[in-house]
C-alpha positions as CSV (number, residue, x, y, z in Angstrom):
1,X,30.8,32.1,-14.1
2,X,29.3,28.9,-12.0
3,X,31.2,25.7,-11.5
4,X,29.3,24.6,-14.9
5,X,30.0,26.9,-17.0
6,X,34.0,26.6,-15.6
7,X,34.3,22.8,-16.0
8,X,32.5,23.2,-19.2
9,X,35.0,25.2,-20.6
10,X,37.5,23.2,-19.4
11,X,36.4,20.2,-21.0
12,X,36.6,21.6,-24.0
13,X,40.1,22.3,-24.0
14,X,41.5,19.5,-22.7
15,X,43.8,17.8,-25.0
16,X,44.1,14.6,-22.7
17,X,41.4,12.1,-23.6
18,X,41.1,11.0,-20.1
19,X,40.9,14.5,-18.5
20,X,38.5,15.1,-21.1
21,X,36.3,12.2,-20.3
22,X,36.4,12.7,-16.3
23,X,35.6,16.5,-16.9
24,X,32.5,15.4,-18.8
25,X,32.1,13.2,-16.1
26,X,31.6,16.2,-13.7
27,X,29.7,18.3,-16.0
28,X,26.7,16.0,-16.5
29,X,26.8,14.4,-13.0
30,X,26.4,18.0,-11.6
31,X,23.9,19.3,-14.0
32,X,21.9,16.1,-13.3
33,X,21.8,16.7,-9.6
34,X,21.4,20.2,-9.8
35,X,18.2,20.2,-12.3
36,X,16.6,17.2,-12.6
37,X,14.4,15.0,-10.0
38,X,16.4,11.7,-8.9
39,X,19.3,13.4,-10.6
40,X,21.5,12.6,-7.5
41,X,20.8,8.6,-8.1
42,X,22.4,9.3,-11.4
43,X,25.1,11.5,-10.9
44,X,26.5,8.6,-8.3
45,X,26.0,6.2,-11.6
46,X,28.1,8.6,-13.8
47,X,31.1,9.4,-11.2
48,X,31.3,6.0,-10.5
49,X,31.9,5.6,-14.4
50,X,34.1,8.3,-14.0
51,X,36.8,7.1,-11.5
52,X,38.6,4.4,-13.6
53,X,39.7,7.9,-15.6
54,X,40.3,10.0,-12.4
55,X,42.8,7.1,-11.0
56,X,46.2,8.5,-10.5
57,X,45.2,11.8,-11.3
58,X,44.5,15.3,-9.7
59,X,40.8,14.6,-10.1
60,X,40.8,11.0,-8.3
61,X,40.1,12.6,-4.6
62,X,37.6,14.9,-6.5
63,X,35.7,12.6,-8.1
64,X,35.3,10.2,-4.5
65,X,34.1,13.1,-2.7
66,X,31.5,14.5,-5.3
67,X,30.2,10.3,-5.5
68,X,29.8,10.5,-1.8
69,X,28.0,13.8,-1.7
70,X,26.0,12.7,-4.8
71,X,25.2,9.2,-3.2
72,X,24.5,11.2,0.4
73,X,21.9,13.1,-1.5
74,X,20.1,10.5,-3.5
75,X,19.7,8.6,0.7
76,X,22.2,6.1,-0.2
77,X,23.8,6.0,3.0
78,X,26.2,2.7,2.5
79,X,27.7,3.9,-1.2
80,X,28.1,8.0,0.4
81,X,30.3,5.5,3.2
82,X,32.1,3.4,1.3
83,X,35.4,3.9,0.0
């Protein structure tokens, strides 16, 4: 099972509306930066979306470091920096 197909099926069985949205958060921004051209660009859109959920939770850090990475990939050197 890839890190998809896991967060995938976790999304699906979180009760927590939140969780639920910042796991769908994940799921697309990856999937976008994994398959599609300038998919990077938009995953750093969507995790950015994402973080008001991810505040105060376990997923917070995790969201921060996958917008970096994403924003590091699309050459978007000041938003992979800030934070």
């Amino acid at each position: 099972m890839n890190i998809i197909e896991a967060l995938t099926d976790l999304r699906d069985t979180v009760d927590n509306p939140g969780f639920r949205q910042v796991v769908a958060s994940l799921v697309e921004a990856a999937r976008l930066r994994l398959a599609l051209p300038g998919g990077a660009a938009r995953a750093v859109r969507i995790l950015s979306e994402a973080r008001p959920f991810a505040e105060g939770t376990v997923w917070a850090d995790d969201v921060l470091i996958l917008r970096a990475r994403a924003a590091a990939a699309a050459g978007d050197r000041e938003a992979a920096l800030a934070d």
